[in-house]
C-alpha positions in Angstrom: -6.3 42.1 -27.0 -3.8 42.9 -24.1 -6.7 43.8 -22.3 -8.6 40.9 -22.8 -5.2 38.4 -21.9 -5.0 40.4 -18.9 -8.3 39.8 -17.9 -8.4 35.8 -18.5 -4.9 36.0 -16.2 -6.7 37.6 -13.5 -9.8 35.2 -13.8 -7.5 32.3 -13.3 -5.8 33.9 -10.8 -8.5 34.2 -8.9 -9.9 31.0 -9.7 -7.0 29.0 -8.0 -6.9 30.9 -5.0 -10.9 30.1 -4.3 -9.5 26.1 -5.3 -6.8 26.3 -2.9 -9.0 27.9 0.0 -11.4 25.0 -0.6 -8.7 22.5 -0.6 -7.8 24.2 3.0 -10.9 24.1 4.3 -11.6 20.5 3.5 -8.3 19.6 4.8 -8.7 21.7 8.2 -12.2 19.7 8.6 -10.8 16.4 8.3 -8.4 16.9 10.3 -9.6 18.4 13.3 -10.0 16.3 16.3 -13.4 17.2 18.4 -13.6 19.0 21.3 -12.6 17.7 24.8 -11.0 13.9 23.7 -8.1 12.8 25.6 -5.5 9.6 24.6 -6.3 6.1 26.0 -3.7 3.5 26.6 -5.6 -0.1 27.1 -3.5 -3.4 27.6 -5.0 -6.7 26.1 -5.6 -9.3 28.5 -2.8 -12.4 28.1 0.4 -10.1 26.6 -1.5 -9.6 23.3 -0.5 -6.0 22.9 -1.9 -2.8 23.8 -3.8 -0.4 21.7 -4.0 3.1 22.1 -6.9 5.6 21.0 -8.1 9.3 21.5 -11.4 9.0 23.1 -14.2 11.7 24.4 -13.8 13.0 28.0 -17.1 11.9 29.0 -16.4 7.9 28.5 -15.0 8.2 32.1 -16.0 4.5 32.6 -14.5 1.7 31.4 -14.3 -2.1 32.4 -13.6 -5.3 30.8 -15.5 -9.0 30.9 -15.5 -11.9 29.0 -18.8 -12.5 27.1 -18.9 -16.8 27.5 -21.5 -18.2 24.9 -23.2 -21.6 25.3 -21.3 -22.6 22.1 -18.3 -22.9 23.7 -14.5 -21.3 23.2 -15.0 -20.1 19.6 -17.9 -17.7 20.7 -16.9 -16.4 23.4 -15.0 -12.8 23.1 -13.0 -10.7 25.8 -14.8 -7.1 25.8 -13.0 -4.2 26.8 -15.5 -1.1 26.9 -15.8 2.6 27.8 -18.8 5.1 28.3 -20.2 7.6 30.3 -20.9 7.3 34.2 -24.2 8.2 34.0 -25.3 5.2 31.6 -26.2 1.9 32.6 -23.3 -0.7 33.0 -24.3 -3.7 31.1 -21.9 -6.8 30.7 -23.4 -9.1 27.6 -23.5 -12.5 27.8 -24.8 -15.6 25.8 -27.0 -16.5 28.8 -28.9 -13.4 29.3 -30.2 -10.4 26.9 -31.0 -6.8 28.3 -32.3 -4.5 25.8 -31.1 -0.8 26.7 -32.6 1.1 24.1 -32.0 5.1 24.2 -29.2 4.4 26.6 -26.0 3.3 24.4 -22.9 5.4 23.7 -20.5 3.1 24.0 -16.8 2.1 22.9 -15.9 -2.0 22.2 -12.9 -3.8 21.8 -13.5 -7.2 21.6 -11.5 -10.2 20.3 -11.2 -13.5 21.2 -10.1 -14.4 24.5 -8.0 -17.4 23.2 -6.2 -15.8 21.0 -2.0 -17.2 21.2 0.1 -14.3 22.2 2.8 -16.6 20.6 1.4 -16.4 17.0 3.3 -13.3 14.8 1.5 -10.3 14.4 1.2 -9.7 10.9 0.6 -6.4 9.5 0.6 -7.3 6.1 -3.1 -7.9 6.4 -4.8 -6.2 3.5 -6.2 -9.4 1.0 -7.3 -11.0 4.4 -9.0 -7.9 5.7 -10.6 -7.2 2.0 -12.5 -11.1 2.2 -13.4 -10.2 5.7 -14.9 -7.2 4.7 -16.8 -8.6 2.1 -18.4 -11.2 4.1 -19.2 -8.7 7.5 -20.8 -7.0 4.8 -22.9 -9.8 4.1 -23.7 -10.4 7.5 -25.0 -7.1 8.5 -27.3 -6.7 5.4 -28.9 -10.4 6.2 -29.1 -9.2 10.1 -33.1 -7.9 10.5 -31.9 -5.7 13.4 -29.1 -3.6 11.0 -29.8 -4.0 7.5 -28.7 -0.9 6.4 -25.2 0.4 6.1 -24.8 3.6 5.4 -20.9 3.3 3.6 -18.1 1.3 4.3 -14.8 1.2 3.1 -11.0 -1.1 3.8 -8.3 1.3 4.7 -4.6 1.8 6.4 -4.6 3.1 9.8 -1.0 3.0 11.3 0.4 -0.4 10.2 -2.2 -2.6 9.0 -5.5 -2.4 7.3 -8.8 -1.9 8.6 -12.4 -2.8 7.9 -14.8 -0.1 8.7 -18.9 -0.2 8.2 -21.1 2.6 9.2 -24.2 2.2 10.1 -26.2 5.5 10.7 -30.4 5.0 10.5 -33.7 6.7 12.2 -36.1 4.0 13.5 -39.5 5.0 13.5 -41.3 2.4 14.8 -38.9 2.8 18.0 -38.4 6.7 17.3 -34.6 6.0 18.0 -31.7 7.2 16.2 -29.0 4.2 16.0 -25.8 5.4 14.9 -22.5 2.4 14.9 -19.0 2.7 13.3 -17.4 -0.9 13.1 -14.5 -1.4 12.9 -12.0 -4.5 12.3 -8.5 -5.6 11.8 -6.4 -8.5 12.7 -4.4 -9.3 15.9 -2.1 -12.7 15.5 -3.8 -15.2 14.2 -7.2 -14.1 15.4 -9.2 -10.4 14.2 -9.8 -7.6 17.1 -13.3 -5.1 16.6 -13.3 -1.5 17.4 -17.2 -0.3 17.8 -18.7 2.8 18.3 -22.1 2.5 19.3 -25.0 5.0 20.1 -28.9 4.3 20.7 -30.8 7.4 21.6 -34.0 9.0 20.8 -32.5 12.6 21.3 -31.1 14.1 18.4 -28.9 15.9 20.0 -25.2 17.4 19.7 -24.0 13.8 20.6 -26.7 12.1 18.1 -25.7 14.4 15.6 -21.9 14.4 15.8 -21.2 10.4 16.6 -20.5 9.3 13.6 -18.1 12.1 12.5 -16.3 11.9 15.7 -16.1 8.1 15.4 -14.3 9.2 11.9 -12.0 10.9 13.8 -11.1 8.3 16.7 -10.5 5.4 14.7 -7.9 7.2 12.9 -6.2 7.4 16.1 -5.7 3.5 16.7 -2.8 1.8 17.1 -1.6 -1.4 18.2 1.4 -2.1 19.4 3.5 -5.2 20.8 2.8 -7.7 24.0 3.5 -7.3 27.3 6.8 -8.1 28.6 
């Protein structure tokens, strides 16, 4: 009988320390950031803030426009974006489409350039954020170039809530892999979008690690007060 005790002791024993080196594991993956990333530090335009983000070594390009739409103030959206040298630079607008398939890895901020700098930043965002969710959602399912989202989930990142929607599908017809993380929250009275963004018809290192890398980076966001 002592035996017997002895040996269910042992068993659990055992037991808990293959549990905990799981637990570790899991943790250590989550948690570490990806090879060669460095911090960004990007002011918004008009003293709304500034946000800061880790971001891969190769976006070593960045520039900002605003995208003017034929519908007027309410469309239009100040861009702030960064990607790698060797890809085409390509500045949308609402007067001209260029499609640049198997070319796109890119990082977005956009928000809208009329945004009041006056207006209080709330943090306290999270029953807004959740209805947003739900109806960018909505949008993407009902769009015939996305469709499919591959999860999505509302969650705290610093000090306000997020909306994030992945989108991670093969095409085909195309034979291109598109790969996007999406990313939302508010800024004053207004929202500001994060987007990760990859077309390519290589599935390579890149292709294959976008999405968990994006994981990583939008962790790192965080937004902090206007310029003085």
């Amino acid at each position: 009988m002592t035996f017997f005790k002895h040996l269910v002791y042992m068993k659990s024993i055992l037991f808990f320390f293959i549990v905990l080196l799981i637990a570790c594991n899991i943790s250590i993956k989550k948690i570490s950031p990806p090879e060669a990333s460095r911090p960004q530090i990007i002011s918004l335009k008009d003293g709304l803030g500034k946000v800061s983000i880790e971001l891969p070594v190769r976006y070593d390009t960045s520039f900002t426009w605003i995208h003017y739409s034929d519908c007027g103030a309410p469309c239009e959206k100040r861009k702030y974006r960064f990607q790698p040298k060797h890809l085409p630079v390509y500045m949308e607008t609402g007067y001209h489409y260029q499609s640049l398939n198997d070319s796109v890895e890119q990082f977005t901020i956009i928000h809208n350039p009329y945004i009041n700098a006056a207006d209080s930043d709330k943090t306290n965002n999270r029953d807004f954020i959740l209805s947003f969710h739900d109806h960018k959602k909505f949008y993407i399912i009902n769009d015939p170039s996305l469709r499919f989202i591959k999860s999505d989930t509302v969650e705290k990142i610093g000090d306000r809530y997020f909306s994030i929607i992945i989108i991670d599908k093969y095409d085909s017809a195309k034979n291109e892999y598109l790969k996007k993380l999406l990313a939302s929250t508010t800024l004053r009275r207004g929202t500001i979008d994060f987007n990760f963004e990859l077309t390519s018809r290589r599935n390579d290192s890149v292709t294959q690690k976008f999405i968990d890398e994006a994981k990583y980076y939008v962790q790192t966001i965080r937004i902090a007060a206007g310029n003085k």
